[in-house]
Structure formats: structure tokens, C-alpha cells
N, C-alpha and C positions, 0 to 999 in steps of 0.2 A: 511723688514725694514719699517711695514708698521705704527709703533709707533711714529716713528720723525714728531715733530712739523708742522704743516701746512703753507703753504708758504704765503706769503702777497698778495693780486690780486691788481695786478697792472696796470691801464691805457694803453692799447696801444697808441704811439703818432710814429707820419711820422719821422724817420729819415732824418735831411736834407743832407745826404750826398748820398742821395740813387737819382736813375736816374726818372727821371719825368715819365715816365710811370706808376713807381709804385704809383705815389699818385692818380690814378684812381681804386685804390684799392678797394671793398665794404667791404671786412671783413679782419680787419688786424688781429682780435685775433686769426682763425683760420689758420690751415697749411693745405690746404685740398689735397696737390699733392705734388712729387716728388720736393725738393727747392722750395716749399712753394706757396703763392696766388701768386706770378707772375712766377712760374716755372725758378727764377733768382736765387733765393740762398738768398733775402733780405728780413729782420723780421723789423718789426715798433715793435714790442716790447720796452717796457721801464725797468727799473732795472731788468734786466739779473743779474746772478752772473757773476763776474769776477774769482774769485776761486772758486775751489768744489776738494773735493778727498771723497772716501770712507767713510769717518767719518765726511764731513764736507760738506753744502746745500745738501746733496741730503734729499728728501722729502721720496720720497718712493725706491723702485728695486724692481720690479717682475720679475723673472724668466720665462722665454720662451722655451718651449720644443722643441729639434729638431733645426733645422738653419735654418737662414733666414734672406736677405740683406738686405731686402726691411726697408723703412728709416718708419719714422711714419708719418701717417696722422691724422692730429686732426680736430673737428669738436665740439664746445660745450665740453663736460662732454667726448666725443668717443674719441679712441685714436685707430687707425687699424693698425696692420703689417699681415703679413703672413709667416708661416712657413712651413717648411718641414721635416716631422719623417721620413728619409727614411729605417729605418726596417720596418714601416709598407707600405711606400708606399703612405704616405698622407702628402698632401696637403693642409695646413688648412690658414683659416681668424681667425685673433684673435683679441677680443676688449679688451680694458682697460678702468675704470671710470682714467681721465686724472685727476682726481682728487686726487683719493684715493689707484690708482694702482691696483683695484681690477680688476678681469680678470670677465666680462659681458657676453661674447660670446665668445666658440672656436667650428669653425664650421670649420668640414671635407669638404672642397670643390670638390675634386678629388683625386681619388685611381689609382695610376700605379702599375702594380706587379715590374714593373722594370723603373726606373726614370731613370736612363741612367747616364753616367758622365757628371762631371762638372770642371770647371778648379777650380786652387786651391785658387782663387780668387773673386769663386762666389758661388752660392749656387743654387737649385733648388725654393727658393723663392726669388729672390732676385728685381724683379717690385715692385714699390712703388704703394698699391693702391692708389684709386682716389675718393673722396668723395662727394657728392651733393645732399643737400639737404637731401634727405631721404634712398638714394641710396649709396652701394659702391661696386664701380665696383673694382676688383682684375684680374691680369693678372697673369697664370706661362709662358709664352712662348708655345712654343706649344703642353704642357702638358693641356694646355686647358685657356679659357676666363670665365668670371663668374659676373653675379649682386649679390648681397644683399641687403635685405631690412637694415637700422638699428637695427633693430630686432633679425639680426641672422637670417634671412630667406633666404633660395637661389631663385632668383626670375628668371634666368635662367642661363644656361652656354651653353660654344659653345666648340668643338674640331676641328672646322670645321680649321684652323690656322696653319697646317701641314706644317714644313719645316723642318731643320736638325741643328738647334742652336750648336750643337758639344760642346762647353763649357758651358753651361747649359743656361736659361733664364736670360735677364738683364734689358733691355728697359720697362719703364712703360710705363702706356697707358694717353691719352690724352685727356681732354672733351671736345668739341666744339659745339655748339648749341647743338642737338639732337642726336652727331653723339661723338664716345668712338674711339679714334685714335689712332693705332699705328703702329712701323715700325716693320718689320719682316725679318732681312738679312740673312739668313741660308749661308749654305753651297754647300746647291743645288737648293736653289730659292732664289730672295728677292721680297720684294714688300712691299709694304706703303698701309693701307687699313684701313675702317673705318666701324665701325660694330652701330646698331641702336640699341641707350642707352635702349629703351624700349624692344627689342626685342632679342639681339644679334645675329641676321641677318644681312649679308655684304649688305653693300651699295653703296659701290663701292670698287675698287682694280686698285692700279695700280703696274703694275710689271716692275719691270727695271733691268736690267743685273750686275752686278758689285763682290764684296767680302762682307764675312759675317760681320755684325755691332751688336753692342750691345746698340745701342743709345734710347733714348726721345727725340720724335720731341719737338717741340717750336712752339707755334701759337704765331706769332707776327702780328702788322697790317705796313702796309708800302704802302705808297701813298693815306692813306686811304680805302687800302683792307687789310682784314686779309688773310695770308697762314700759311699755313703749314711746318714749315722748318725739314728737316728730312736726318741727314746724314746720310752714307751707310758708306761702305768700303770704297769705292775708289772716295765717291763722295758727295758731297751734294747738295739737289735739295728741289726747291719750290713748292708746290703744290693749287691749289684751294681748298679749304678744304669741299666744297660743294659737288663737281664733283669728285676729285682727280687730276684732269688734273694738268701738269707737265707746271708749271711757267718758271724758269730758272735750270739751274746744273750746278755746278762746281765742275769740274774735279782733282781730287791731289791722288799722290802715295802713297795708304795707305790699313790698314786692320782691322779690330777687332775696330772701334771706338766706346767709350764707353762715355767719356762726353759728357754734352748736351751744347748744344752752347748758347751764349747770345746775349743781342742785345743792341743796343743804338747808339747816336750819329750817322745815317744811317750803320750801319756795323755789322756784322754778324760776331761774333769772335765762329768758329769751329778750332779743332786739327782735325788731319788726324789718330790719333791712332798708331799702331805697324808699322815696327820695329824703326823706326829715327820719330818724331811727329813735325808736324812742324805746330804752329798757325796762320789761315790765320785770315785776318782781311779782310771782302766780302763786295761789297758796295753792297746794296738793291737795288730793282728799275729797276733790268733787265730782261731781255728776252733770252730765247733758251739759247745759251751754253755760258756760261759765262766766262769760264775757262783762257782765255787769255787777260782779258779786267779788272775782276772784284775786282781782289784784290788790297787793299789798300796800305797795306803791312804784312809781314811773320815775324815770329819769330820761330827761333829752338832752342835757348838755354833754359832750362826751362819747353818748352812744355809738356803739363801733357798726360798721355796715358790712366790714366782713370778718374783723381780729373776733374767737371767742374769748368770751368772760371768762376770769378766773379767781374763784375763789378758793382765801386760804384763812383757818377760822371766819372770824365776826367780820372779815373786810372781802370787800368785792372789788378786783382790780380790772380795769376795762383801758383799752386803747382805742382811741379813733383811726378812721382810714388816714387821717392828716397829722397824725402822730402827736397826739393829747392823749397823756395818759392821766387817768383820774385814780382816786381810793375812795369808797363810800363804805357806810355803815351797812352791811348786809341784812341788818333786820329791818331799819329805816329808811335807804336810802340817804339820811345826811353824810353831806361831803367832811371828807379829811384834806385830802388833797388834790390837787393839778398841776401837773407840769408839761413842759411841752420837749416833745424830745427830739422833735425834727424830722422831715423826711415822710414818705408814705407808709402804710401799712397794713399787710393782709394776715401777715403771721399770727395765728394764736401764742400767747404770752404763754412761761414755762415758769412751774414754782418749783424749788428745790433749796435745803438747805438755808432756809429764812431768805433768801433771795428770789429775786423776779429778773428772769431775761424776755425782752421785750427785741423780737429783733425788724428790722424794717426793710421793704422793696430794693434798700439801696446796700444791704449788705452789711448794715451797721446793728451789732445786738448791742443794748444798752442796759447793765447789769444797776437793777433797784434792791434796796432792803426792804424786805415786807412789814409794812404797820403804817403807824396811824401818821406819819411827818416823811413827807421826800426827803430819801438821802441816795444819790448816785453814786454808784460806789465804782462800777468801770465803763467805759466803749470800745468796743472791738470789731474792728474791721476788717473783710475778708474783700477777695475779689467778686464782681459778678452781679447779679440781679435773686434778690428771694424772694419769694413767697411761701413757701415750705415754713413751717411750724418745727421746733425743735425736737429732738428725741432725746434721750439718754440710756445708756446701760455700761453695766461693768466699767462704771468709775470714771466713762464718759461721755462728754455730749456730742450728738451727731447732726450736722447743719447741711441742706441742698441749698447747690444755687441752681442757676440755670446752666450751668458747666458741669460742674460735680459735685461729690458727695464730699465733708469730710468728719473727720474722727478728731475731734479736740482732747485732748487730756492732759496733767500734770507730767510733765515728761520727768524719765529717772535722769540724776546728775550724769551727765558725759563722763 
């Protein structure tokens, strides 16, 4: 579809309903990670479409060979996912002109004879890479760690990362000064460890005990330091993100967690994951085990087991796997609202321009107005199967299915 009209390039402008951190932003037009420049789920973007189906704003659709969760990272003109052929056993990075849909680079990153199983919820590509600068670093789990030039050059990879992921790879990686972070909770190890962006040699490890996780940490700053926040199975713990040394942990009865937590107003809003998910709201600022002291308050009805939270100001918007979407008071936890909107869901919810797109397993994003009363404002339906998370830049939004990519935008009059 690579004929359809060209979309309008539209200004990024700061959303004012979005949380003060993020207007310390430096590039709002790119998404360069996992929920975007502040790893929150919130776009400054301006004239987003509010509709789109098959026949209608999409710009371009290329096609993607093979499956692959991981959501897009944009950068400029670059648009990166990663897939997996598994008849043949590859592992690949794949560029797009974010422009014109044309495919730039598809580079074989790693060959397994045998990729192993995956739950029916994930894929063998499914870490969002992470882009800078001239660099993009790609993660499969422990099928192996990898640079790239822009170029389409492999500038090194590592397998060094050996653990027992059982449902296949999920947590991206994370960039922080010099150092490429990420969490690792197998089945028969876990551990938090940070490899050196130039080299992909460990820099530090630290290991801690618990159940397997599928999560992305969060570097947030608190007190004036940055950590590292990185939940596990059964627990969530802060780290120095220099050294790796363990800040605080808090303790909750859980397994398999898969969204990535957020932050704002001093609180740390993590789920605990399978099988009952209960959302803690953590106060920041503490030391050693935190577990009986640090929460704010809990929330179980609602709790999502894999969509992450998204908060925009004083509200925290959360979606269930069974497609319940809630509003709560972010300082209290008291409810605004619920609605049910149908259908399954893994995607992380996207804030832009007072609106919430929530989009679900079946292909269907369903556009909310952010605040305190439901009001649905559209539904848009594409072909295919998602679990991919939204992106945006340069005035549009970009959606994976399990077929292809596409470029939604306002298109110019014919």
C-alpha cells in the first residue's frame, strides 16, 4: 500500500496533561525505546488520527516476515523491529524508511537450529530494541544480546546471558549512560545486569533469588539519584545503576510479571503478574526491604497481568488482559471509572493529545478521552493479530500486527 498519499508532518507540541518529567524530554519526534522517550507510554505528538481502518489514514503497510512482538522504535527517517523465521532459525533486525515503508536493512542477527517454545502470548522476538544515536542495540533473551550500526552493521553480539526464559524472550533492554540494561528472570536463575554499550561485555551482575519475570526495568531519578527499577517475579527492587548494588525490594506474591511500571507523584505503580495481579502503588525514597512499610495503596480489581500502566497527571489508567479498562486516583487509588471494552489484551495503552488508545490482541484500538468520566471517542480496526504496543513520530502513529507494520496518519486531500 505503498501508493496512498503522504501524510502531513506535523509539529510535536508537550501535552499538558502529561506528568512533569516528561517535559524534560530532548526529542519528542522520536520513540527510541519500549513506550517511547520517557519509557511511560506518553507521545507529545500533535494531529494523531483519531480514526483509521484498512481503507482509511493508513499511509503505508509493509509486511513483516516471520513473528515478532517487539513494538517499533523510531529515530529520524529509521523505524527498527525484530523478527523471528523460525523454519529457519533466524533471528533478524529489521529497518523501515518511517517514511515510505520501504524495508532499508534486514539483517540476520542469530541462527538457533532450535529456538525452543514460546508461550502463546509471545514470540521469540518479542524486546523492543533501543536506539541512540547511531547505535541500535536489539535483545532476543537469551538466544543472545546484539549492537548495530544504523547501517545494518553488527557491531558486536554476546550469548554470554544464559538462563531458561521457558516462555520465550519479553523484557527489552535499557540505555543508561554507557551501560545497555537489562532484567533476566529465568526459571533457574535471575539477575539484573548491565552490559557495556560499546563493547557488550558485563559490567556488572547482580543476582537475586525469586520467580521467572518477563519485565523492562525503568531508570527513574528519586531524591535526586537515578536507579534502576526492575521487577522480578515475586518482587521489585532498586538498583544503582552504576555498580548494580540493590537500593530497596519490595516483596508481593506473584510470577511471570510482564508490564513495566511507572512513576510519578513519589510512587512507583508495579502489578505483581499471574495468577490474582494486584497493583501496588510504592513510595520511593527507601532503603533495604521495604515490603511492610512501602506501599501506598493496592488495587486488585482491574490489575493488568501484562498491558503496562499509564499515567497522565493525577489519573492512573490500567487495562486488564480481558479488556477492563479502569481510571483511578493516582495518589489514592480511589476509582473514577470502568468500562469494558472487549476482547483480550497485551498492548501497553498510549497517551497523546488528551486521548488514550488502548489497542487489543484482535486488532481493535479503542480511542478514550483522558480524565475523570468515560467518554469513547472512536474504534479502529486493522487486519491481523497485536500484541505490539503503539509508537508515534512525525505526526504519526505506527501499529505491528503479526503480518506487518503500519504508518497511520491524517492523510493530505486527494
Amino acid at each position: 500500500m505503498h501508493s496512498l498519499p503522504a501524510a502531513r508532518r506535523l509539529l510535536p507540541a508537550l501535552g499538558c496533561l502529561l506528568p512533569t518529567a516528561f517535559c524534560l524530554l530532548s526529542s519528542a519526534a522520536d520513540w527510541p525505546q519500549f513506550r517511547g522517550p520517557d519509557g511511560q507510554g506518553h507521545s507529545a505528538e500533535r494531529g494523531l488520527p483519531l480514526e483509521w481502518s484498512e481503507t482509511e489514514n493508513v499511509v503505508w503497510k509493509t509486511p513483516i516476515a516471520g513473528l515478532g512482538w517487539s513494538s517499533p522504535a523510531i529515530q529520524g527517517r529509521q523505524l527498527w523491529v525484530t523478527t523471528a523465521i523460525e523454519e529457519e532459525g533466524s533471528l533478524r533486525a529489521v529497518c523501515l524508511d518511517a517514511k515510505t515503508g520501504e524495508v532499508i536493512h534486514d539483517v540476520k542477527v542469530f541462527r538457533k537450529a532450535d529456538l525452543g517454545r514460546i508461550n502463546s502470548k509471545n514470540s521469540h522476538a518479542s524486546p523492543t530494541p533501543v536506539l541512540e544515536r547511531d547505535r541500535v542495540y536489539v535483545h532476543f533473551g537469551a538466544h543472545g544480546t546484539a549492537c548495530l550500526s544504523t547501517r545494518g552493521e553488527i557491531v558486536w553480539r554476546t550469548n554470554e546471558l544464559a538462563y531458561e526464559h521457558r516462555h520465550g524472550p519479553a523484557g527489552s533492554p535499557v540505555v543508561w549512560r554507557d551501560l545497555l540494561i537489562l532484567s533476566c528472570d529465568g526459571t533457574d536463575k535471575q539477575f539484573v545486569v548491565a552490559l557495556d554499550k560499546q563493547t557488550g561485555r558485563i559490567r556488572w551482575r547482580m543476582d537475586r533469588q525469586g520467580r521467572m519475570a518477563y519485565c523492562t526495568p525503568l531508570v527513574i531519578n528519586s531524591g535526586g539519584s537515578d536507579e534502576v527499577v526492575s521487577p522480578g517475579g515475586d518482587q521489585v527492587a532498586g538498583y544503582d545503576p552504576a555498580t548494580g548494588a540493590e537500593l530497596w525490594r519490595f516483596r508481593y506474591d506473584g510470577y511471570s510479571v510482564v508490564p513495566r511500571p511507572v512513576f510519578g507523584h513519589g510512587l512507583l505503580f508495579v502489578s505483581s503478574g499471574y495468577d490474582s495481579p494486584i497493583l501496588y502503588a510504592i513510595r520511593t525514597g527507601g532503603q533495604g526491604d521495604i515490603t511492610d512499610t512501602g506501599a501506598a495503596w493496592t488495587l486488585r480489581r482491574g490489575a493488568p497481568h501484562n498491558p503496562s500502566p499509564l499515567l497522565i497527571g493525577d489519573e492512573l489508567y490500567l487495562v486488564s488482559d480481558l479488556g477492563v479498562a479502569s481510571c483511578v486516583d493516582a495518589r489514592t487509588g480511589d476509582p473514577h471509572w470502568q468500562l469494558r471494552l472487549g476482547g483480550g489484551f497485551s498492548a501497553s495503552p498510549l497517551a497523546a493529545e488528551g486521548r488514550i488508545y488502548f489497542t487489543s490482541e484482535e486488532g481493535l484500538t479503542t480511542v478514550m478521552a483522558a480524565g475523570k468520566s468515560a467518554k469513547k471517542l472512536a474504534a479502529n480496526q486493522v487486519d491481523g493479530r497485536t500484541l505490539a504496543s503503539l509508537a508515534t513520530s512525525d505526526g504519526a502513529i505506527f501499529l505491528r500486527t503479526d503480518k506487518a507494520v503500519y504508518r497511520i496518519a491524517l492523510l493530505s486531500p486527494r
